[in-house]
Backbone bond lengths (Angstrom), bond angles and torsions (degrees), N, CA, C in turn:
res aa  C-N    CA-C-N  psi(-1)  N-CA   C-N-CA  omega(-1)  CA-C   N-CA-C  phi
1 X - - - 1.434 - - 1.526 111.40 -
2 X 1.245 115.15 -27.38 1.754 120.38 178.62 1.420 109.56 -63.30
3 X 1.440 100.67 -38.05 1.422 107.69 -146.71 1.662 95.72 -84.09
4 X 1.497 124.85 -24.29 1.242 136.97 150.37 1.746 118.53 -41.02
5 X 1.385 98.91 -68.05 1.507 92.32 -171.75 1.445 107.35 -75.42
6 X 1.340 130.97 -16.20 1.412 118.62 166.42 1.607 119.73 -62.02
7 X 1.307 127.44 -36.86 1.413 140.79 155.87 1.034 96.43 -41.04
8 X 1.578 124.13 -89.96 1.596 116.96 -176.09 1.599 129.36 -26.58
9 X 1.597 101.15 -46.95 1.761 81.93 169.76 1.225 117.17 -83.97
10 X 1.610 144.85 -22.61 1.125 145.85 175.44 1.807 98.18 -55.65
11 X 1.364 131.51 -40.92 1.457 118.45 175.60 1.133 94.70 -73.07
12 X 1.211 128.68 -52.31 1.835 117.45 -172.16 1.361 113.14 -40.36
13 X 1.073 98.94 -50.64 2.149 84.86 -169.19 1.814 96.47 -68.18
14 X 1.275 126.78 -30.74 1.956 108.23 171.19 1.619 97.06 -59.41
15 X 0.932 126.47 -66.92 1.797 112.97 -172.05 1.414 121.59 -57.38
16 X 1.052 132.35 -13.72 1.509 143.49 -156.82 1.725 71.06 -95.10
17 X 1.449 111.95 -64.26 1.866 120.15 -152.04 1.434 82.45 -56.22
18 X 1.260 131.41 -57.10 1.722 131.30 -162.23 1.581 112.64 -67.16
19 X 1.187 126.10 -49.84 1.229 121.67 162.54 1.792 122.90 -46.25
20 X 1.081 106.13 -46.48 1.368 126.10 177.83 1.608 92.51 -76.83
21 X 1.264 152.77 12.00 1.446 135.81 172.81 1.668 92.58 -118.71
22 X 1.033 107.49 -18.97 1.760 117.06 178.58 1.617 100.83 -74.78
23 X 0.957 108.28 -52.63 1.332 99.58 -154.98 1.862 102.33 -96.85
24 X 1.156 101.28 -30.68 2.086 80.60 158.25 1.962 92.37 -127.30
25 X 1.095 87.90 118.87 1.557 96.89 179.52 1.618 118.40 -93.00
26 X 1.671 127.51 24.17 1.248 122.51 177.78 1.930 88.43 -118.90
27 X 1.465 108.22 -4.11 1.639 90.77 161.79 1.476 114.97 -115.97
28 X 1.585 93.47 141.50 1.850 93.47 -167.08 1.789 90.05 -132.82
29 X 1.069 110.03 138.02 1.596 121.03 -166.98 1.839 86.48 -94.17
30 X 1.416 106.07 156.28 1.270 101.24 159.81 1.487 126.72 -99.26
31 X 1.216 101.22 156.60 1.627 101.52 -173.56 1.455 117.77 -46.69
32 X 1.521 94.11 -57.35 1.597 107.10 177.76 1.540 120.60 -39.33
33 X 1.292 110.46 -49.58 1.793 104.37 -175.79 1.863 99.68 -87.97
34 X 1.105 122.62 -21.66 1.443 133.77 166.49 1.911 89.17 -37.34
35 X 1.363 99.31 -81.94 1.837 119.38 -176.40 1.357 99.28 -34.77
36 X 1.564 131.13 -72.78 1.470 117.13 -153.76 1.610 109.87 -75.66
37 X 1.520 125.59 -19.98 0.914 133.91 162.56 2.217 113.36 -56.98
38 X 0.629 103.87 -57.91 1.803 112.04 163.31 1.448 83.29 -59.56
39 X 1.316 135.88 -118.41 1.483 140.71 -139.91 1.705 99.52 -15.53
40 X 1.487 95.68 -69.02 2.081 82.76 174.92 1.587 121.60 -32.31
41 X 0.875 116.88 -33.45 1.856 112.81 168.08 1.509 112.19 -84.23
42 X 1.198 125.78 -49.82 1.554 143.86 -167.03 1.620 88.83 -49.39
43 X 1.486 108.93 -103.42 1.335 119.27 168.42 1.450 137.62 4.25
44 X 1.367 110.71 -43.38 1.492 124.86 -172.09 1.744 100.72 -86.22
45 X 1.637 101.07 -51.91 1.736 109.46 -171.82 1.423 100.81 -73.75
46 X 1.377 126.44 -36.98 1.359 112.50 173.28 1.285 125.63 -42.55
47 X 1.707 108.28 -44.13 1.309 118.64 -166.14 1.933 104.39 -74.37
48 X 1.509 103.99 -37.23 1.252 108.84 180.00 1.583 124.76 -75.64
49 X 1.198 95.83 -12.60 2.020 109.17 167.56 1.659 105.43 -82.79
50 X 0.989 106.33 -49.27 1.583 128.95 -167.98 1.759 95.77 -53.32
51 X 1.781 122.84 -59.71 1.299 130.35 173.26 1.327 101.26 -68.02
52 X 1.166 147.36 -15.39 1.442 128.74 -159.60 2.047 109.57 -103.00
53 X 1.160 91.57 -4.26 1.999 96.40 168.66 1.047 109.86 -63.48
54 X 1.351 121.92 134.45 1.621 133.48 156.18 1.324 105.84 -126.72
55 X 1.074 103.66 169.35 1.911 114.57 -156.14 1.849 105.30 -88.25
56 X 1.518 103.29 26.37 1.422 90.06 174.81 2.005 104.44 -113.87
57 X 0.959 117.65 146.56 1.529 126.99 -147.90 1.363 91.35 -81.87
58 X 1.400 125.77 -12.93 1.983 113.31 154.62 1.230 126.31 -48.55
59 X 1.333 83.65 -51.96 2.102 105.21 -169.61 1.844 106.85 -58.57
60 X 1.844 103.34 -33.82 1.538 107.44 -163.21 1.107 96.19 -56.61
61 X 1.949 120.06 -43.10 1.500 134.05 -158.45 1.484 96.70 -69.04
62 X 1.515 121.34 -62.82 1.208 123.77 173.69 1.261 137.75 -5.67
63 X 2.061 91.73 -78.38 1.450 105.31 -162.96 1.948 102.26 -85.83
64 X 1.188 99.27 -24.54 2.261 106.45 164.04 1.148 102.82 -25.26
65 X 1.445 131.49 -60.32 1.424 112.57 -160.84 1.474 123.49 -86.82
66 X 1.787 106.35 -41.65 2.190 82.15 163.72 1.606 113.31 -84.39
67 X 1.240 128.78 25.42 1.396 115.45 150.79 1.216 121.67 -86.22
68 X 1.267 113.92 -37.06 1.592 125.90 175.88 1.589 106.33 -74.47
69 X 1.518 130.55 -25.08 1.138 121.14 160.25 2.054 128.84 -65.63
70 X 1.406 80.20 -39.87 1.428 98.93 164.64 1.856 130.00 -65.97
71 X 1.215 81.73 -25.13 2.103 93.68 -175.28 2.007 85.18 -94.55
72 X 0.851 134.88 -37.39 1.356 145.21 -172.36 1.846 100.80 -69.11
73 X 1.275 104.62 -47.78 1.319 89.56 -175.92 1.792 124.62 -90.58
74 X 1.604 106.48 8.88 1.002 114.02 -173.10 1.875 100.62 -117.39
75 X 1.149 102.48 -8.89 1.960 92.58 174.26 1.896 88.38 -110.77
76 X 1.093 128.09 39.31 1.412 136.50 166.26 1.698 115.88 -61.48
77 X 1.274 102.35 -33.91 1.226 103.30 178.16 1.869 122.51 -97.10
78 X 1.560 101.05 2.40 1.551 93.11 160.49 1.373 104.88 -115.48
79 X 1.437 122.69 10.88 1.498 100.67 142.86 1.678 124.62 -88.25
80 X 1.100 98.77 -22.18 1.897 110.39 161.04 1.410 114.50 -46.67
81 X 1.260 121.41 -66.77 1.419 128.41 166.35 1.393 114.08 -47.86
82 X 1.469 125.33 -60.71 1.641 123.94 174.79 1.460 115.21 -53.07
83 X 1.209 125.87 -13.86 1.905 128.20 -177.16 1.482 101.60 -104.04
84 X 1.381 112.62 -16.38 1.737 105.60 -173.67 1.549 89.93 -97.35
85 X 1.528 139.05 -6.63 1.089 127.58 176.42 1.586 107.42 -68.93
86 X 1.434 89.99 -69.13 1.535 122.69 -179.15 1.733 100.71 -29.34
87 X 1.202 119.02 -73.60 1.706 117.91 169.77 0.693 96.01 -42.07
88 X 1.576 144.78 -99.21 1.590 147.66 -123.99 1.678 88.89 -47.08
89 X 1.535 137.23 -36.87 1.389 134.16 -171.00 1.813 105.38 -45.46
């Protein structure tokens, strides 16, 4: 369950930054401190999803989704890079 709500705030601060680029649009945060700011959440719940498997095939289903939220919010920035390609086309 930690390893959940640590994901959750590591996406929170990208939506907080995106909402906040909506609503005054001459400030734009950069990705980069956006990223290490998330990694401080990512990092910790990863590690705590990652320890929290046990060998019964609930837990696999279980603990899958904040690890995969957690591995998701930390390769964030090569899908950032792959969508700014894709536009620049």
């Amino acid at each position: 369950m930690a390893s959940m709500i640590l994901a959750s705030w590591g996406w929170g601060v990208w939506w907080l930054a995106l909402m906040a680029v909506h609503v005054w649009p001459d400030w734009s945060p950069s990705t980069d401190v956006l990223w290490w700011i998330s990694c401080l959440f990512a990092v910790p719940g990863l590690c705590l999803g990652l320890f929290s498997f046990r060998a019964h095939r609930v837990w696999l289903l279980l603990v899958t989704v904040p690890v995969l939220a957690n591995v998701s919010l930390l390769s964030l920035p090569l899908y950032l890079d792959a969508a700014r390609r894709v536009l620049a086309l």
